[in-house]
Each structure stands twice: as C-alpha cells, then as structure tokens.
LUMLOMAR-563583 format. One record per residue (C-alpha): z negated, y, x; residue number from 1; residue in three letters. Coordinates in pm, 1 decimal. Example, Ala and Ser with C-alpha at 12.3 -4.5 7.8 and 13.67 -1.06 7.14 Angstrom:
<pts>
PT        zz        yy        xx  seq  type
PT    -780.0    -450.0    1230.0    1   ALA
PT    -714.0    -106.0    1367.0    2   SER
</pts>
This chain:
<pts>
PT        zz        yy        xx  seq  type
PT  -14292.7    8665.6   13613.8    1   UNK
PT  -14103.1    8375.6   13474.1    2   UNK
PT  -14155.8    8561.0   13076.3    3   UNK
PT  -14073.2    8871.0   13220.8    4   UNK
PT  -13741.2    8714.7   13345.1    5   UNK
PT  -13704.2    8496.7   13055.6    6   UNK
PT  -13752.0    8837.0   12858.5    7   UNK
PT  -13485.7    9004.5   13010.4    8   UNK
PT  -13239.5    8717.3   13005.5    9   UNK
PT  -13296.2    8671.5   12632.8   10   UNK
PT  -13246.4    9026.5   12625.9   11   UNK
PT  -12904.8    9039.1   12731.7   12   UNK
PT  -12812.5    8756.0   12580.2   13   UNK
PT  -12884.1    8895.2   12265.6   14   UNK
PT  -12731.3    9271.8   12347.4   15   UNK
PT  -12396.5    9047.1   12465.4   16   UNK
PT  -12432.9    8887.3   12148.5   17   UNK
PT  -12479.9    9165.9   11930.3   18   UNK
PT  -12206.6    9379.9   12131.1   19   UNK
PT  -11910.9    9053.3   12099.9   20   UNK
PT  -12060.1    9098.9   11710.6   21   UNK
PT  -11987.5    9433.4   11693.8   22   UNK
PT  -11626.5    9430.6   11828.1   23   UNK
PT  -11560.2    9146.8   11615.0   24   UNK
PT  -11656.5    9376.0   11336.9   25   UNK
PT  -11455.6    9695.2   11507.8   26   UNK
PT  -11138.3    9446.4   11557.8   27   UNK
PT  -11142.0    9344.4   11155.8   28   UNK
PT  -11212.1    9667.4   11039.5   29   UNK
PT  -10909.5    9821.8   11249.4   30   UNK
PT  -10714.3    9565.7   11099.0   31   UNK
PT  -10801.4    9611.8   10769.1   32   UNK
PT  -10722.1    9992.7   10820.6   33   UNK
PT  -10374.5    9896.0   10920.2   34   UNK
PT  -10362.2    9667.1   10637.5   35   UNK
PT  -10467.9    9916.4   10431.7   36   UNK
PT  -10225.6   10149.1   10587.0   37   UNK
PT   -9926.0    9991.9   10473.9   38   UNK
PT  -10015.1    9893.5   10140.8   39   UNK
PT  -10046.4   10253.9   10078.2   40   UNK
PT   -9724.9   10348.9   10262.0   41   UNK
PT   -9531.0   10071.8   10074.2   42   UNK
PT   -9721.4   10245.8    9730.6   43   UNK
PT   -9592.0   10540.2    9831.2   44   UNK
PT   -9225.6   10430.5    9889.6   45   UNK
PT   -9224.5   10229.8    9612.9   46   UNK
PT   -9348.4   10517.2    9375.7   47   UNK
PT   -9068.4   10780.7    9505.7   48   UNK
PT   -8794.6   10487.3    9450.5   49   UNK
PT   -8896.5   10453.2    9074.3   50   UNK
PT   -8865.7   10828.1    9059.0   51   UNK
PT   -8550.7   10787.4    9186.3   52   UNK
PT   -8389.8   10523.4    8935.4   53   UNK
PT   -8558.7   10715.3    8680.4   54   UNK
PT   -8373.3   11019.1    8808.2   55   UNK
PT   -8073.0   10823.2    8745.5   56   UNK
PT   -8130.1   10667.7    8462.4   57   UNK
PT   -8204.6   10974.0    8265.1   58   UNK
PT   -7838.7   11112.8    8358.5   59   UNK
PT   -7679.8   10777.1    8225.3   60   UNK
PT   -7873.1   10823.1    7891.6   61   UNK
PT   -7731.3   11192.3    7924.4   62   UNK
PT   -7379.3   11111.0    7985.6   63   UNK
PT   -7390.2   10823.2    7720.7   64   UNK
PT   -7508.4   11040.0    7478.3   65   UNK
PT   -7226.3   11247.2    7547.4   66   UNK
PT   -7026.9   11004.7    7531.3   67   UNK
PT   -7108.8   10843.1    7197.1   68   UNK
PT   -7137.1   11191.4    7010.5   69   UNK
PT   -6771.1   11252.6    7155.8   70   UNK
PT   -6658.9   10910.7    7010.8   71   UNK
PT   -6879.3   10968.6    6653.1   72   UNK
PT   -6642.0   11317.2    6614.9   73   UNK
PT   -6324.4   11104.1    6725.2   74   UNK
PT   -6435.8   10879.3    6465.3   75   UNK
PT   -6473.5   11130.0    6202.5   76   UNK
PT   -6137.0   11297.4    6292.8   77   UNK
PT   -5953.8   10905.5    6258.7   78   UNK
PT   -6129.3   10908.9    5934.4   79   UNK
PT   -6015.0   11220.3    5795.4   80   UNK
PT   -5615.5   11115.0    5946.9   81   UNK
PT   -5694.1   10814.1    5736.2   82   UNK
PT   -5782.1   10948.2    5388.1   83   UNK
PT   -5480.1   11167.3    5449.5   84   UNK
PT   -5235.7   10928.4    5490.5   85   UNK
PT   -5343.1   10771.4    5161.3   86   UNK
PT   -5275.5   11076.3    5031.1   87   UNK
PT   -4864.0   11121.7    4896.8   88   UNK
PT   -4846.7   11417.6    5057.8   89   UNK
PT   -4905.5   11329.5    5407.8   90   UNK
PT   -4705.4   10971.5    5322.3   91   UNK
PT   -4362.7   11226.8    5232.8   92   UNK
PT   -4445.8   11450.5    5513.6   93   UNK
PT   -4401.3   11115.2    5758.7   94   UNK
PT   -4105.9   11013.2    5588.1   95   UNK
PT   -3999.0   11348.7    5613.3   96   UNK
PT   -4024.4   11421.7    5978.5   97   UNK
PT   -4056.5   11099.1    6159.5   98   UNK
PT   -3816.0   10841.0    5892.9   99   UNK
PT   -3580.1   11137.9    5849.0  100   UNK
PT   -3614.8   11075.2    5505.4  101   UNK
PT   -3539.5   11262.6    5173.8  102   UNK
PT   -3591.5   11262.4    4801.2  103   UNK
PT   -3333.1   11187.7    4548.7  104   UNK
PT   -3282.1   11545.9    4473.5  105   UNK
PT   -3248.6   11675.2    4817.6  106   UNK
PT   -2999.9   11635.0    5134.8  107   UNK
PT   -3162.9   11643.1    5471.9  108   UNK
PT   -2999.4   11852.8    5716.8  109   UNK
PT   -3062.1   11753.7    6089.9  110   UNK
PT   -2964.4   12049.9    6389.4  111   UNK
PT   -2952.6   11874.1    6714.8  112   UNK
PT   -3086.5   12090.8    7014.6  113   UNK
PT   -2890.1   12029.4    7299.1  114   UNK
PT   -3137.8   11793.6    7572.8  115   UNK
PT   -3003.3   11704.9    7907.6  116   UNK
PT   -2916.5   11336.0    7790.1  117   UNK
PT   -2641.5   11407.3    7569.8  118   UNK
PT   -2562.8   11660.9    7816.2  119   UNK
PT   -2494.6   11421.0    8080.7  120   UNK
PT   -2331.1   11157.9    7835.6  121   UNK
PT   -2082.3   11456.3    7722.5  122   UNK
PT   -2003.3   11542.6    8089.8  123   UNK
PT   -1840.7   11208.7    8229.8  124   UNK
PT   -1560.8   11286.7    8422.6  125   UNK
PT   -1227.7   11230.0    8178.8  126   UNK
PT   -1103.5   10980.6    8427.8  127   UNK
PT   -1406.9   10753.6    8400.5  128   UNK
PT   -1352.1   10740.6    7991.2  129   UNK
PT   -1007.2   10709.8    8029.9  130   UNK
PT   -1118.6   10355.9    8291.1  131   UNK
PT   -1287.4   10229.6    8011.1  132   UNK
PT   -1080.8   10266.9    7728.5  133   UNK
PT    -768.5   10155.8    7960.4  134   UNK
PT    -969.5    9840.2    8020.7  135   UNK
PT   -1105.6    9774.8    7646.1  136   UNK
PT    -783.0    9794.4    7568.8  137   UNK
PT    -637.9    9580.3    7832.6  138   UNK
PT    -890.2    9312.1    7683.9  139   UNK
PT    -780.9    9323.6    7343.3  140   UNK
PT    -391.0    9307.5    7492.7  141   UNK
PT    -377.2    9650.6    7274.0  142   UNK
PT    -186.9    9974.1    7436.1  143   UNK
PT    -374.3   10265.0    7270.3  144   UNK
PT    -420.1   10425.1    7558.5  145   UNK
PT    -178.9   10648.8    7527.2  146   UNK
PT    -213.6   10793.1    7181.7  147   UNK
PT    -625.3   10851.5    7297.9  148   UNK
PT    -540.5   11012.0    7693.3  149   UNK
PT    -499.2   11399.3    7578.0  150   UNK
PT    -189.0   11534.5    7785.1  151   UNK
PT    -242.6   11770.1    8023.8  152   UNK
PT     -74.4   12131.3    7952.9  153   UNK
PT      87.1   12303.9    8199.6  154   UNK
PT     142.8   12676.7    8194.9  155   UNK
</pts>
C-alpha cells in the first residue's frame, strides 16, 4: 500500500509540476503575443507616417520645381532687358522718356496732365499766398506786397 500511495503522490507531484510548467509556458507565450503585438502596431504606424512625409515631400519638390522654372524664365526675361539696354536704342529710349532727354537736332516738348497735386498747390486760398509773401517780405524789410496783391474789381 505504501507504493501505491507513494505512486499516487509522485503522481501529482509530477501533474502539479507539469501543469505550473505549462502556465509558465502559457504566461510567456501570451506575453510574447503582446510583445509581438505592438511591434507590429508600432510597424504599422510607423509605415503610414513615412507615407505621410513622403506625401509631403513630393509636393515641396512640386512647388520648388515650380518655383525654380518660374525664376529660370525671370532670369531669361532680366537677360534679354539686359542685352537691350546695351543696345543704343533702348539707351535713347531711357533718356528719352525717363531723363527727358533730347538729341542735338530735336526740342522735347513736355504736356503736363493735370494730377490732383498741382491741383491742390494751384488752389490755396489767395489770402494764404498773400500771408506768405507779406511775411517774406517783411523779412527782407522789402514792401512788394503791393505791386504782387492783384486788386480786387468791383462792378
């Protein structure tokens, strides 16, 4: 009787062992899983993040693109504005319209348009100009004031 109890107690002991065995086993492999788990959800993230920047980056490459092939026509166009202003032509057009200019052979004719500065400069009110020039003259201890103050006529 003593083996048969002996059996039975080494029995158990070794179905206890085997069973703390296999939930060791059962504990690391659920750990692994979650482990596992989120390496794949930070692969995951990590993938959709680069297809993001390289979302991005493809529409700075656009836009610089743009950019530069808008700058090489500028660059052309200052070019061109540049061999023409070596040229005499476009050198007596300048002096022409900007430098008011003129050959030796010609007179230069300039038609003012009427713009609201000398507008307001030609509408003081008399009395202010007549202030002034009373004053100036005042200063210089001249009296020309009355051969410039227009008399009034009366009808």
């Amino acid at each position: 009787m003593d083996d048969a109890k002996y059996m039975n107690n080494l029995k158990s002991r070794v179905q206890n062992k085997q069973k703390k065995k296999i939930r060791k086993i059962r504990f690391y492999h659920s750990f692994l899983t979650i482990v596992l788990l989120l390496c794949v959800f930070q692969i995951a993230r990590s993938a959709l993040l680069n297809l993001a920047k390289i979302v991005i980056y493809q529409t700075k490459i656009i836009t610089a693109e743009e950019l530069r092939a808008k700058a090489d026509s500028r660059n052309k166009h200052l070019k061109n504005e540049i061999q023409n202003f070596s040229s005499m032509y476009k050198v007596e057009s300048i002096a022409r319209n900007n430098l008011k200019m003129a050959a030796k052979d010609e007179v230069l004719i300039i038609i003012n348009q009427n713009n609201e500065e000398t507008q307001k400069i030609n509408h003081l009110p008399d009395n202010a100009i007549i202030r002034f020039l009373e004053d100036f003259a005042d200063k210089l201890g001249v009296d020309v004031a009355k051969d410039v103050i227009p008399e009034q006529q009366t009808e």
